[in-house]
N, CA, C and O of each residue as an XYZ file, in Angstrom:
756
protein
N      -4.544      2.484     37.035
C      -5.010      1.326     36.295
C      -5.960      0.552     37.185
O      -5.495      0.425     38.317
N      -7.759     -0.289     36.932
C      -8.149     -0.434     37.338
C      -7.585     -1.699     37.257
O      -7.573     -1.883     36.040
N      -7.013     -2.893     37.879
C      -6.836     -3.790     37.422
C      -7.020     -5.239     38.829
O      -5.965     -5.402     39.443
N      -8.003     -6.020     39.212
C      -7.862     -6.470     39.900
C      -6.499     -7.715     40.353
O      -5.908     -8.346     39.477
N      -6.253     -7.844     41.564
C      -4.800     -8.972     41.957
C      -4.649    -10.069     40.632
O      -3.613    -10.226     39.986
N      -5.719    -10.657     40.442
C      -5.777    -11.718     39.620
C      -5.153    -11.153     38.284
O      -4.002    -11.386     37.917
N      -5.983    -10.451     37.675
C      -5.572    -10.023     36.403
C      -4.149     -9.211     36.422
O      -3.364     -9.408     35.493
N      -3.910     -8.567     37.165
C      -2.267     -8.157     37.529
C      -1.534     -9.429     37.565
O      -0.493     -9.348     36.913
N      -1.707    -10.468     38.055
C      -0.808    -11.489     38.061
C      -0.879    -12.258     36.707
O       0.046    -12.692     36.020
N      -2.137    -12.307     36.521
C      -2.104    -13.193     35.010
C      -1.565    -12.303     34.009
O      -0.954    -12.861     33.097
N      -1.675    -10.715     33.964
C      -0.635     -9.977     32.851
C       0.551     -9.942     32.982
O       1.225     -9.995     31.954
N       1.236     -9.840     34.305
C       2.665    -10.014     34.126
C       3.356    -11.489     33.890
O       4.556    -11.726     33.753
N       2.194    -12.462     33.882
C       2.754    -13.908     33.856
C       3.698    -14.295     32.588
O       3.469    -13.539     31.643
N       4.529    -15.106     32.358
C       4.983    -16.003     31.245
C       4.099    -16.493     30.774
O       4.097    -16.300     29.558
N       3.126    -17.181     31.185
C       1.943    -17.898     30.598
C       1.686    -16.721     29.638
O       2.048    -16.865     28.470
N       1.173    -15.715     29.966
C       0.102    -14.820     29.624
C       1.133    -14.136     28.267
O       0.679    -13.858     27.157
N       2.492    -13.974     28.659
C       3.389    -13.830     27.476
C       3.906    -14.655     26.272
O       4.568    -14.246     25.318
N       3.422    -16.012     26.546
C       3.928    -17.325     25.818
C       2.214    -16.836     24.868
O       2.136    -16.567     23.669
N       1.285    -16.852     25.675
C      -0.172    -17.209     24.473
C      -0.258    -15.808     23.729
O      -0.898    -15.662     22.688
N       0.448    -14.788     24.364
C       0.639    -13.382     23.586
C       1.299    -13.700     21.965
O       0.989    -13.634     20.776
N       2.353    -14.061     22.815
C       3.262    -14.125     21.071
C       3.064    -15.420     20.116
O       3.345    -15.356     18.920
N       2.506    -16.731     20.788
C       2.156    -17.532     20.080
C       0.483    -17.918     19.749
O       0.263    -19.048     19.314
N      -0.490    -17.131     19.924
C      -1.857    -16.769     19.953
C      -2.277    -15.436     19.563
O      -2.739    -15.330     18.427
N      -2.216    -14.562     20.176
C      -2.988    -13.230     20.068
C      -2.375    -12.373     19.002
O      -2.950    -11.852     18.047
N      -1.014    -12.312     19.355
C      -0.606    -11.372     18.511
C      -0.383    -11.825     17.274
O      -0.497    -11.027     16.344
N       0.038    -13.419     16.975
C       0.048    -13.713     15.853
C      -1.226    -13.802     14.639
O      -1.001    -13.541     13.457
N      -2.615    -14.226     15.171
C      -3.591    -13.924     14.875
C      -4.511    -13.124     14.599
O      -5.470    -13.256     13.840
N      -4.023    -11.833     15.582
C      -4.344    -10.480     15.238
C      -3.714     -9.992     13.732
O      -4.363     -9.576     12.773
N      -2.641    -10.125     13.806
C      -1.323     -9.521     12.948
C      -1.377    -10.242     11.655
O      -1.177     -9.749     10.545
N      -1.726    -11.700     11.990
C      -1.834    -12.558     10.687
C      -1.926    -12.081      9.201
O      -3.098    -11.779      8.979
N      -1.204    -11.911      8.186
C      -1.196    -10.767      6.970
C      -0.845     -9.585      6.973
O      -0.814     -9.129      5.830
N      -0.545     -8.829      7.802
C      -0.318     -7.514      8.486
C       0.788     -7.195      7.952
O       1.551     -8.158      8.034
N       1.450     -5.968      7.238
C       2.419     -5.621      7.247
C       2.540     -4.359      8.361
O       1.725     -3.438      8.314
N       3.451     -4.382      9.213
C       3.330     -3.005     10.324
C       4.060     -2.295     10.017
O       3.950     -1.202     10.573
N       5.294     -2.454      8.919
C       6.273     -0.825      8.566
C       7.270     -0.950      9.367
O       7.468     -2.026      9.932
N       7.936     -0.062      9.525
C       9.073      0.081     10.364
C       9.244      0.894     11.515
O      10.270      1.065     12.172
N       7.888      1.467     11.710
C       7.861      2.195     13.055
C       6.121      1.850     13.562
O       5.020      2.273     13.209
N       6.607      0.881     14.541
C       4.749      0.399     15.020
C       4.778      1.253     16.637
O       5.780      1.486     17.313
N       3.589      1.544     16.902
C       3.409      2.010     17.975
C       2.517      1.307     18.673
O       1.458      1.108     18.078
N       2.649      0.704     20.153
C       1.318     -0.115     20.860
C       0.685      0.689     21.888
O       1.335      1.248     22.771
N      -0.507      0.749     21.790
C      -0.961      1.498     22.589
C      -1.261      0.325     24.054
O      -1.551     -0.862     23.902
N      -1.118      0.947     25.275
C      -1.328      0.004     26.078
C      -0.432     -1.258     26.412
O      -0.946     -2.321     26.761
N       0.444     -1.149     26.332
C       1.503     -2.531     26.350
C       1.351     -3.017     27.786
O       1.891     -4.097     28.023
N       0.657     -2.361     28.874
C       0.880     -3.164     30.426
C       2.319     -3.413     30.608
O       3.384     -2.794     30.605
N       1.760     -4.872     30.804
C       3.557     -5.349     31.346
C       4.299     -6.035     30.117
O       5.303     -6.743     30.205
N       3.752     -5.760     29.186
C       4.739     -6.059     28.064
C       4.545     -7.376     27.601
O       5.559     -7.822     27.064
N       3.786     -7.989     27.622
C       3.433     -9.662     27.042
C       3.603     -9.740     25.082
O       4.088    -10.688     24.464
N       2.991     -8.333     24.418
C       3.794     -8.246     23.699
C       4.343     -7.871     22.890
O       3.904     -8.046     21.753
N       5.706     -7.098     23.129
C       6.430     -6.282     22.677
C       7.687     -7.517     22.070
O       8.172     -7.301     20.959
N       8.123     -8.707     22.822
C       9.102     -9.364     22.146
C       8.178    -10.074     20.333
O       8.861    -10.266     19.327
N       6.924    -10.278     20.355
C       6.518    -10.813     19.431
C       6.230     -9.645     18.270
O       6.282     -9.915     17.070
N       5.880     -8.140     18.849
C       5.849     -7.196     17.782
C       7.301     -6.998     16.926
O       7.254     -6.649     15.747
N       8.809     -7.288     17.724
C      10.380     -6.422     17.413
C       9.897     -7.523     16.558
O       9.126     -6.921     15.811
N       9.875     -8.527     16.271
C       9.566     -9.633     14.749
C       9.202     -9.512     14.169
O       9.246    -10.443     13.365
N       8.282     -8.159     13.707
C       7.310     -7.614     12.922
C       7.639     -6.113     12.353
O       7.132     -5.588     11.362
N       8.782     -5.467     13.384
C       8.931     -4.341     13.284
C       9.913     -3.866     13.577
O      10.564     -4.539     14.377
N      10.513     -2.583     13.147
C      12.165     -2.144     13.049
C      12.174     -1.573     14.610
O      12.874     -1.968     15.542
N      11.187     -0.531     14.600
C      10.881      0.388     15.516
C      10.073      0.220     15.833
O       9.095      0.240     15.086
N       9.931     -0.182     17.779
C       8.638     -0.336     18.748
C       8.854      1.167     19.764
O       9.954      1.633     20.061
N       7.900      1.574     20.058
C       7.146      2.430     20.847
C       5.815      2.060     21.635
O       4.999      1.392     21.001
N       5.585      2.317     22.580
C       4.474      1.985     23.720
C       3.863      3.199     24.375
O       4.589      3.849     25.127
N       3.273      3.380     24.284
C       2.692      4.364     25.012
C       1.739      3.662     26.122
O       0.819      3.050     25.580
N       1.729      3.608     27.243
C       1.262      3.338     28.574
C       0.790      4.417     29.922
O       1.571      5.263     30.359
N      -0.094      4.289     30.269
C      -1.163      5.368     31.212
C      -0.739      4.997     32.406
O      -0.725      6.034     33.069
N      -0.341      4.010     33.143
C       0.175      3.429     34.175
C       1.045      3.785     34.666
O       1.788      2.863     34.328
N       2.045      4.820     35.616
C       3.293      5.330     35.718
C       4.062      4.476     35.959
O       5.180      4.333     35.463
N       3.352      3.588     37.028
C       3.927      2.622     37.152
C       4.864      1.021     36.343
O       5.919      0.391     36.413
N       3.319      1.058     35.504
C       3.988     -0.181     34.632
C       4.957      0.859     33.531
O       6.025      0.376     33.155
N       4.648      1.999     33.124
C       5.727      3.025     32.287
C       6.792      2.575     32.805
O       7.437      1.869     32.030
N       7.307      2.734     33.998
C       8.616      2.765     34.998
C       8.923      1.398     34.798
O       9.890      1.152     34.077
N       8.215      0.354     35.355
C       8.766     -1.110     34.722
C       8.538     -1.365     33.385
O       9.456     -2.095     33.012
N       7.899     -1.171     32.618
C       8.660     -0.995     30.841
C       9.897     -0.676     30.476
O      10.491     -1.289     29.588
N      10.319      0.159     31.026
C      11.559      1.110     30.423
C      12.667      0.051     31.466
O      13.813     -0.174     31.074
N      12.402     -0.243     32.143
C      13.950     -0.952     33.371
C      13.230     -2.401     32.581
O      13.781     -3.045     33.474
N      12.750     -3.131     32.015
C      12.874     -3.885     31.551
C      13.028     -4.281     30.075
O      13.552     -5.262     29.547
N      12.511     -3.387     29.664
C      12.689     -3.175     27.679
C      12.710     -2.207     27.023
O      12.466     -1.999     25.834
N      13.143     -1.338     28.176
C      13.810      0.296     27.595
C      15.066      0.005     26.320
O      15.414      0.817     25.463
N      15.488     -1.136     26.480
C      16.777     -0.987     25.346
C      16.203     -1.548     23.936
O      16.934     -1.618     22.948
N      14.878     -1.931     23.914
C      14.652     -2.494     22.758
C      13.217     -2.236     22.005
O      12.591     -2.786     21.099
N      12.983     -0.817     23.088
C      11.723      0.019     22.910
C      11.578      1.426     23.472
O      12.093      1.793     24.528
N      10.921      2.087     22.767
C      10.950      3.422     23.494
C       9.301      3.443     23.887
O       8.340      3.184     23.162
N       9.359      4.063     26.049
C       8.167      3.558     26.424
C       7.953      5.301     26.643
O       8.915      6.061     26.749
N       6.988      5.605     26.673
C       6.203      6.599     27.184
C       5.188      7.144     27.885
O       4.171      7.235     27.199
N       5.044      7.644     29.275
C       3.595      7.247     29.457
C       2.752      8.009     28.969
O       3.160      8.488     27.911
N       1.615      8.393     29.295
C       0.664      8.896     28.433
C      -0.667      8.005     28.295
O      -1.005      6.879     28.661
N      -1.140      8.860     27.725
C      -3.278      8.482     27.694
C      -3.191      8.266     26.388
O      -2.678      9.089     25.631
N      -3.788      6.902     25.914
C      -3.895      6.827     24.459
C      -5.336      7.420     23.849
O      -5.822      7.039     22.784
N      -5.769      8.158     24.495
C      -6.845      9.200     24.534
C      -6.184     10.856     23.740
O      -6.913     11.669     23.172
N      -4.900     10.977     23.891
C      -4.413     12.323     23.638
C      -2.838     12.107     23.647
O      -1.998     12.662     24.356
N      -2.692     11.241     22.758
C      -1.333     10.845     22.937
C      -0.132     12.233     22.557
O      -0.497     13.218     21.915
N       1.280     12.069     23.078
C       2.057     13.135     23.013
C       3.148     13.103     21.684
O       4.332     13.423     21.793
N       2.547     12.685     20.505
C       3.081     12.176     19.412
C       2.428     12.896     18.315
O       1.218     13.102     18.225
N       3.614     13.372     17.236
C       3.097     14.166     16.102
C       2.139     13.188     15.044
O       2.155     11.967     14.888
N       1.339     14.208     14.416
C       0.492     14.060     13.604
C       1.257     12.869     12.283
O       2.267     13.190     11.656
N       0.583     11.619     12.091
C       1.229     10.716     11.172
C       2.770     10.010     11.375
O       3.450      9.530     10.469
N       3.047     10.067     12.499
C       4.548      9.679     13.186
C       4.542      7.880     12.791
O       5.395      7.519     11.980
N       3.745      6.983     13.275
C       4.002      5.564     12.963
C       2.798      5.441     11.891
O       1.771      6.047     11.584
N       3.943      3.661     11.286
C       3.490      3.167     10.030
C       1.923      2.315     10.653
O       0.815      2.257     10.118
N       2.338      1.826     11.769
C       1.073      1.064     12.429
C       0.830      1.038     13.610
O       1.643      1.172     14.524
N      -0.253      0.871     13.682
C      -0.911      1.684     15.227
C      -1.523     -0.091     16.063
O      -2.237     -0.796     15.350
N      -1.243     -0.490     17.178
C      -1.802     -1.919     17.165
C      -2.085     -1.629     18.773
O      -1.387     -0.799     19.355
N      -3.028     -2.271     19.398
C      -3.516     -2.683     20.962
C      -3.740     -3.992     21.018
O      -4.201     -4.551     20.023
N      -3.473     -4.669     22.113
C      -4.322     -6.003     22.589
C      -5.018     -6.072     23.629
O      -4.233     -5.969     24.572
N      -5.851     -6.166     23.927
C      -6.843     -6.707     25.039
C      -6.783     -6.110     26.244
O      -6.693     -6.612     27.365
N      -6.867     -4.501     25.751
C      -7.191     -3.208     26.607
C      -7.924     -2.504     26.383
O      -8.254     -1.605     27.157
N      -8.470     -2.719     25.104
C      -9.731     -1.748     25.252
C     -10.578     -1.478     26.424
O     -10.805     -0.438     27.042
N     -10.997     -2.730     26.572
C     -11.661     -2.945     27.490
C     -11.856     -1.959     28.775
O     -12.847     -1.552     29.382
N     -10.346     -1.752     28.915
C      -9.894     -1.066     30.641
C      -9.712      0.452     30.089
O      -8.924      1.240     30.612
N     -10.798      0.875     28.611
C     -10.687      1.991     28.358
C     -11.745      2.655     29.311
O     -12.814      2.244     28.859
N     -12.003      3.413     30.321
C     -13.365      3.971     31.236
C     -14.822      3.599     30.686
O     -15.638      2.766     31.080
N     -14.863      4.824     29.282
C     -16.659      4.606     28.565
C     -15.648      4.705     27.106
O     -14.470      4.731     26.750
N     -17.110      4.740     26.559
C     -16.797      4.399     24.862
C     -16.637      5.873     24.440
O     -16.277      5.778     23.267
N     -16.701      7.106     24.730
C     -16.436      8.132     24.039
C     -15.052      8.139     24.072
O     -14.524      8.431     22.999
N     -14.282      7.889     25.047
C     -12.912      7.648     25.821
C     -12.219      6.565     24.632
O     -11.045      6.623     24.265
N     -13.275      5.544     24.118
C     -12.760      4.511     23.483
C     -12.583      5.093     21.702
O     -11.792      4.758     20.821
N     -13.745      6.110     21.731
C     -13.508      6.763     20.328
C     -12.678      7.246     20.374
O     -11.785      6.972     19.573
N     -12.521      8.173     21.277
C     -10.782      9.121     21.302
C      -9.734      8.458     20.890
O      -8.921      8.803     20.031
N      -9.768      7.326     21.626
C      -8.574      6.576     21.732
C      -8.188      6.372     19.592
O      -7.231      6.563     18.840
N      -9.855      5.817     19.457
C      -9.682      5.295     17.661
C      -8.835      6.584     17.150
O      -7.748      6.567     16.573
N      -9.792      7.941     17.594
C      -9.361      8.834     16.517
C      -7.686      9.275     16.764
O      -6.910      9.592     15.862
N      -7.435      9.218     17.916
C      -5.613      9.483     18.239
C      -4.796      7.959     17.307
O      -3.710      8.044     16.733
N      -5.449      6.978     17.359
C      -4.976      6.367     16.313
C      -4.610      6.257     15.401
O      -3.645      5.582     15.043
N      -5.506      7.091     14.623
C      -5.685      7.490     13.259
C      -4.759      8.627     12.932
O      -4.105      8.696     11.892
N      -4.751      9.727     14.136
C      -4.088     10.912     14.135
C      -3.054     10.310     14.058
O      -2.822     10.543     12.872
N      -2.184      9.674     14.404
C      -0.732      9.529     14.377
C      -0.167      8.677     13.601
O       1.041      8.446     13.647
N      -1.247      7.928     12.535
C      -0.614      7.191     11.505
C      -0.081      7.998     10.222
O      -0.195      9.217     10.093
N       0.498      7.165      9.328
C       0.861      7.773      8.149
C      -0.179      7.252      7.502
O      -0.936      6.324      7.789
N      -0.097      8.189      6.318
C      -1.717      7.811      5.479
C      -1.219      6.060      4.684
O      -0.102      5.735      4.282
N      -2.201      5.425      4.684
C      -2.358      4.089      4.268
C      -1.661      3.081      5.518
O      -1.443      1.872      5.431
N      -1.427      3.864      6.537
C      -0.723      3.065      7.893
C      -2.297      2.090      8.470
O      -3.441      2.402      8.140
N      -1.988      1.100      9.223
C      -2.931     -0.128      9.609
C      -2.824      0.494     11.101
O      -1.748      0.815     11.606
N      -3.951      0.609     11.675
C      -4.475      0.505     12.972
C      -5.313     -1.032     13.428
O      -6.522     -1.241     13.321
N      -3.987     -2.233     14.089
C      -5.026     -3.970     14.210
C      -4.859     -3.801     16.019
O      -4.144     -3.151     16.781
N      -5.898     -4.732     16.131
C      -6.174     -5.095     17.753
C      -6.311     -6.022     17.874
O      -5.841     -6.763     17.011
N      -7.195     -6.740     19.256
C      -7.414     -7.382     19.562
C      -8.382     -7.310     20.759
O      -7.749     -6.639     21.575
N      -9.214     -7.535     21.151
C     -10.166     -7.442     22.675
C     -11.154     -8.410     22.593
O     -11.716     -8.794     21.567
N     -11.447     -9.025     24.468
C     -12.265    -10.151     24.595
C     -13.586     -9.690     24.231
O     -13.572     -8.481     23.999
N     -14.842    -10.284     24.085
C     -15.707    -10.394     23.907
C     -16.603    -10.527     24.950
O     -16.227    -11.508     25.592
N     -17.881     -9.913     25.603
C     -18.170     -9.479     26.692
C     -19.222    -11.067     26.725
O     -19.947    -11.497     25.829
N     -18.949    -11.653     28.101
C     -19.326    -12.573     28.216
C     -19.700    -12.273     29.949
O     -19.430    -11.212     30.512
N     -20.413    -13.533     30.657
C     -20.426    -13.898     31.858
C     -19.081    -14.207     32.295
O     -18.694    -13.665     33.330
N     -18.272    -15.027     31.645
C     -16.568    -15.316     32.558
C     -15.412    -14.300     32.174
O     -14.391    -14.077     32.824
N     -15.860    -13.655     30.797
C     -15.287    -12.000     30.996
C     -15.079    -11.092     32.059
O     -14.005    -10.652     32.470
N     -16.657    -10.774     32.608
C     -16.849    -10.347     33.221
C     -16.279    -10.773     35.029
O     -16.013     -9.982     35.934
N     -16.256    -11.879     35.039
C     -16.158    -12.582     35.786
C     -14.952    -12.405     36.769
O     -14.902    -12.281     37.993
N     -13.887    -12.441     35.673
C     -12.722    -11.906     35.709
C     -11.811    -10.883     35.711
O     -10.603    -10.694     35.858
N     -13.109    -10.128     35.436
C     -12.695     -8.356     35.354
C     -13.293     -7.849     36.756
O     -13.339     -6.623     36.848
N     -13.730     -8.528     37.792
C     -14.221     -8.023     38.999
C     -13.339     -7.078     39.534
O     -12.153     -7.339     39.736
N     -14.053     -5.569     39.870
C     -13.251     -4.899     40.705
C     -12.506     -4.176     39.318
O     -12.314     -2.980     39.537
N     -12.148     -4.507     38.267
C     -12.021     -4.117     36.949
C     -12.317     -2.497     36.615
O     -13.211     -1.853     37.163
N     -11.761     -2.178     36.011
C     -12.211     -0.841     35.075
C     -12.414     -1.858     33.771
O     -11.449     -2.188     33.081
N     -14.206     -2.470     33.420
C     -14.314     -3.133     32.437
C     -15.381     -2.666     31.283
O     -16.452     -3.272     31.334
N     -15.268     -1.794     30.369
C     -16.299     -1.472     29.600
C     -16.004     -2.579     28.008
O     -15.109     -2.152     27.279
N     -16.476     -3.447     27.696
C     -16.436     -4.076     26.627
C     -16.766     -3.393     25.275
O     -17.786     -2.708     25.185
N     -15.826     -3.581     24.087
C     -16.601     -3.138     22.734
C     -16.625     -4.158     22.366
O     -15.933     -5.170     22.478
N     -18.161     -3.646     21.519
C     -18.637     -5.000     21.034
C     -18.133     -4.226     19.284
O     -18.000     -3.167     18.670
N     -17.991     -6.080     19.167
C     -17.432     -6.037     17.937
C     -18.663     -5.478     16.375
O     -18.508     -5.030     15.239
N     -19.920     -5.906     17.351
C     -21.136     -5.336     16.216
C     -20.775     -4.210     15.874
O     -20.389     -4.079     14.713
N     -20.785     -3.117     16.715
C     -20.537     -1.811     16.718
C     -19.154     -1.646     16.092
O     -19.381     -1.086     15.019
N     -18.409     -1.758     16.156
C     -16.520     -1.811     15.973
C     -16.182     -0.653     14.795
O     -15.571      0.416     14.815
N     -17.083     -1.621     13.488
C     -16.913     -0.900     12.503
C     -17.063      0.190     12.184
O     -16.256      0.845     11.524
N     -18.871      0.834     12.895
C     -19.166      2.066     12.528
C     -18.314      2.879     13.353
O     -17.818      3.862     12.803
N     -18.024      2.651     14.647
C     -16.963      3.517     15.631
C     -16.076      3.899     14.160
O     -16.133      4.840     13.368
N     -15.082      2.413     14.271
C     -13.963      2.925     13.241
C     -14.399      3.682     12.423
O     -13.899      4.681     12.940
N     -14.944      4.094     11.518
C     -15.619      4.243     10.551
C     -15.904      5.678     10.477
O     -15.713      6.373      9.479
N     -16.378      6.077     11.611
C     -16.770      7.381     12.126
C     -15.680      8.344     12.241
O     -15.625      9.441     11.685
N     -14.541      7.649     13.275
C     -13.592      8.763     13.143
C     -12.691      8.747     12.130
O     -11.751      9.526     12.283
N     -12.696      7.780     10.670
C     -12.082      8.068      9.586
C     -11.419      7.198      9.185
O     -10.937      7.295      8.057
N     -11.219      6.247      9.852
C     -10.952      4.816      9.397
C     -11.319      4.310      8.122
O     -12.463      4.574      7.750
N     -10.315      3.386      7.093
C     -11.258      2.764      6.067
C     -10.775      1.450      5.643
O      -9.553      1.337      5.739
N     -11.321      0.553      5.256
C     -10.666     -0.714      4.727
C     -10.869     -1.468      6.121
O     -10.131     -2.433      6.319
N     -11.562     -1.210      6.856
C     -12.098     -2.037      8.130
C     -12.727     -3.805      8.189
O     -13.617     -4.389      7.569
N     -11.806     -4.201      9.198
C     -12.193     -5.660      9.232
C     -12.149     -6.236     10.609
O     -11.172     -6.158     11.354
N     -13.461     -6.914     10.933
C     -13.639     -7.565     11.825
C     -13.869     -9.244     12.036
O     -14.617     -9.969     11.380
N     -13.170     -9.538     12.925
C     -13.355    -11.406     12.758
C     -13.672    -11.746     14.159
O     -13.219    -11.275     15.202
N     -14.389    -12.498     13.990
C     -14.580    -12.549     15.916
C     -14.103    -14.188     15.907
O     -13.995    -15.021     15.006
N     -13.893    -14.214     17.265
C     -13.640    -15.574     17.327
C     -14.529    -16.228     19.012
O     -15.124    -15.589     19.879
N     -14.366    -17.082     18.939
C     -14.551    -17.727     20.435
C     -15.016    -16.838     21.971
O     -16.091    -16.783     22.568
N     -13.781    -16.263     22.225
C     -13.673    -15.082     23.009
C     -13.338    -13.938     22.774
O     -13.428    -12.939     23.487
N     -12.901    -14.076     21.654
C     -11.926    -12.376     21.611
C     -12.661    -11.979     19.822
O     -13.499    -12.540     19.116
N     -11.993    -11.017     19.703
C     -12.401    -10.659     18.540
C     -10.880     -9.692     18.054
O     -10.221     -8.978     18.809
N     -10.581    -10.001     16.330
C     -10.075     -8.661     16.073
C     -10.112     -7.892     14.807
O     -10.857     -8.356     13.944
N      -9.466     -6.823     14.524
C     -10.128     -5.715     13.980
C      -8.713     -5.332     13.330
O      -7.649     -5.584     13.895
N      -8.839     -4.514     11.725
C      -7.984     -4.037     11.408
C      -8.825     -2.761     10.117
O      -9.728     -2.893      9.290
N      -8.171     -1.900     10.428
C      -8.548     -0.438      9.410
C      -7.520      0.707      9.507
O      -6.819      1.068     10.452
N      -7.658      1.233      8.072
C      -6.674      1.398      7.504
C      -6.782      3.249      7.387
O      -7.932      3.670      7.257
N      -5.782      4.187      7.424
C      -6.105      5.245      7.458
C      -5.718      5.495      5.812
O      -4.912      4.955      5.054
N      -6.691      6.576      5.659
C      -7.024      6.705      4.380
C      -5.377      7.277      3.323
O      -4.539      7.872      4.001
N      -5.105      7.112      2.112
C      -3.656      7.796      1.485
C      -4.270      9.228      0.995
O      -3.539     10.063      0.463
């Protein structure tokens, strides 16, 4: 994980878990039905997985990090099943969860072909009419700023749609806001 001291400390923070479940994820999710089996791609250190179990019967994570994998599971192994893995080629059957969701990792995806993969394994593992929603900052000067030393490739939200769109996505929606932006599309029934 490319992740500089700073941003390692601000993801494992309480802070960073308090504006998760009362900011990001609620706003992302806002209208959302996720089903009973959601899968997050990217969970890090878990900021939020307590605000998804409110949304959902069954949480799953899939995480690239062995490390943060290993502290996932000794910390919310009993109330999630963590896995590691590349959300590039995930190790999950074809249409397995009702909803597919990330927050504010795209970003620390390498390049954007890496970032399509990621869409189309999304898609691969939903059930048909299942919701794939996110969330990611918006590429700025104090974005950037903060991603020093970073594995930081930004998607821009202009683009978002046709990505989605491309690998089969439909019912696509984008809202940008301030800093962040998010996105929800729907795999086809």
């Amino acid at each position: 994980m490319a992740m500089n001291l700073l941003h390692r400390v601000l993801c494992r923070s309480s802070i960073w878990e308090r504006t998760s479940a009362t900011r990001i994820v609620p706003w992302t999710l806002s209208g959302l039905d996720l089903g009973g089996t959601a899968l997050e791609i990217g969970p890090g250190y878990g900021a939020n997985v307590r605000a998804l179990l409110d949304r959902t019967t069954t949480l799953t994570g899939v995480e690239i990090d062995p490390e943060l994998a290993a502290r996932l599971r000794t910390k919310l192994g009993s109330v999630m099943t963590v896995v590691e893995g590349d959300g590039t080629d995930m190790p999950f059957e074809k249409k397995e969860f009702d909803s597919v969701v990330c927050f504010t990792m795209l970003h620390h995806v390498p390049t954007p072909a890496q970032q399509d993969a990621l869409f189309a394994e999304a898609l691969r593992v939903l059930r048909p009419g299942g919701v794939f929603a996110g969330s990611d900052g918006i590429d700025s000067r104090f974005f950037r700023l903060i991603h020093l030393g970073d594995t930081c490739v930004p998607v821009s939200p202009d683009t978002a749609v046709a990505r989605l769109a491309r690998v089969g996505f439909t019912d696509i929606e984008i809202e940008t806001g301030a800093t962040n932006f998010r996105f929800r599309a729907r795999r086809p029934d």
